[in-house]
N, C-alpha and C positions, 0 to 999 in steps of 0.2 A: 461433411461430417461435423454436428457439433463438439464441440471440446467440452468437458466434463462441466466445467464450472457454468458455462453459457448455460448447460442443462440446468444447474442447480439452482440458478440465478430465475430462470421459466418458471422453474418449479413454485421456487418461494415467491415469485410475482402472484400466480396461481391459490396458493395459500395464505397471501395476503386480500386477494380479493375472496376469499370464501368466509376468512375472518375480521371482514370490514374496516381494516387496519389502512385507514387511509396515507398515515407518512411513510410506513413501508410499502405502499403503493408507489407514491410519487417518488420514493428514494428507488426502487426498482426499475420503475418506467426510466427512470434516468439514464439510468446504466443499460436498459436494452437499449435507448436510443443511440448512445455514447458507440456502442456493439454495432449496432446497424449502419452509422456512420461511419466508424472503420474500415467496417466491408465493403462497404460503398467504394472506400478511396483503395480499398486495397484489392479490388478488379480494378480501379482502374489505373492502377499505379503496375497494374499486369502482377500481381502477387496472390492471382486466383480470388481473393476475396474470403478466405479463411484465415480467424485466427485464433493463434493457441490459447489455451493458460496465463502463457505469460502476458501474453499483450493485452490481454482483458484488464489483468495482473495491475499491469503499467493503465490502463486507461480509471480503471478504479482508484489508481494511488495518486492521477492525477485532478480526479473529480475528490478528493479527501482534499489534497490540498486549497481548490477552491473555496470547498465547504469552511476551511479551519480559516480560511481569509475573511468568509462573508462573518462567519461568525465572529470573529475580533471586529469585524466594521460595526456589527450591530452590538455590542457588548459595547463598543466606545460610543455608536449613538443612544445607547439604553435602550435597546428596541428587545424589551423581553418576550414579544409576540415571536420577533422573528428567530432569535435565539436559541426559544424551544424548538421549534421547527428546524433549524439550522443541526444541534445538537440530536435529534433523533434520527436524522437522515444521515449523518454522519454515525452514526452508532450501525447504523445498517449496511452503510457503504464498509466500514472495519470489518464488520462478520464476515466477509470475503476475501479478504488477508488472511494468511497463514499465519497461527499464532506465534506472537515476538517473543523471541527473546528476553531472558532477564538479563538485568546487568552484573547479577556475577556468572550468568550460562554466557556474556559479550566477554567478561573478563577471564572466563577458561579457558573459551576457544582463543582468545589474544593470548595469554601466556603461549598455550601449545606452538603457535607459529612461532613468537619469540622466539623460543625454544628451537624450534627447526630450523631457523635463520642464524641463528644467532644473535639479535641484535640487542644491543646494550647501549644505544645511546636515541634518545630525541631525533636526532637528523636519519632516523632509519625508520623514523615510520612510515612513510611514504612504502617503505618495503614489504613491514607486517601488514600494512592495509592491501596491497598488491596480491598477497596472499588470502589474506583473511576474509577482505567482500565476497569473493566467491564463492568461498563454503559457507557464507551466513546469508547469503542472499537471500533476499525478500522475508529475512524472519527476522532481521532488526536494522533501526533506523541507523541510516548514515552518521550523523552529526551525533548520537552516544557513543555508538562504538571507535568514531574517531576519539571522540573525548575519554573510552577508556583504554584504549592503545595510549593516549599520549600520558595519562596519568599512570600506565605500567610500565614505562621507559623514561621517567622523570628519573 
């Protein structure tokens, strides 16, 4: 059985080739291959060879990070060719994240834990983040919401 988003992911491959949208082609193709390789390793790893959501999830947020790499190497070689290219497939590879968070919606859900912890000092954050990744998971980045825990316990 596919999982939702693998559907959604076909689909817009589909809709990309009918609307001759060739970087959302190759940004698509990517991520079916990235999927098929998984499943590859995850029959043989004896894990049936299905995966959910989330690990699509996680394979998407790990081909973001590539992209956000190639693209700082080519911005520091001046490579505006590849840049655009780099930047549009990365804008495709995002539309498959759940939308983020703002940083005053990271800053109210941190209060709320505060709040339920109690914690009043810097050395407690490690606490409110213990709490707080878990109900914000996958709708904002690690390294803000740490920065605004520690900026709400200063």
């Amino acid at each position: 059985m596919d999982s939702a988003l693998k559907q959604r992911i076909q689909n817009d491959l589909k809709l990309a080739m009918r609307d001759n949208d060739e970087r959302r082609k190759v940004a698509i193709r990517q991520v079916i291959a990235l999927i098929k390789n998984a499943e590859v390793e995850a029959r043989t790893d004896g894990r049936g060879g299905v995966l959910s959501d989330a690990d699509i999830l996680a394979l998407i947020r790990r081909e973001i990070k590539q992209h956000e790499e190639s693209l700082l190497e080519a911005r520091n070689a001046g490579r505006d060719d590849l840049i655009a290219d780099q930047t549009a497939e990365l804008e495709v590879l995002r539309s498959y994240l759940p939308q983020q968070m703002s940083r005053e919606e990271i800053a109210e859900a941190a209060r709320q834990v505060i709040a339920e912890i109690g914690a009043t000092s810097p050395k407690q954050q490690g606490e409110v983040m213990k709490v707080l990744l878990p109900r914000i998971k996958d709708r904002a980045d690690g390294k803000l919401v740490n920065e605004v825990v520690r900026d709400l316990l200063k």
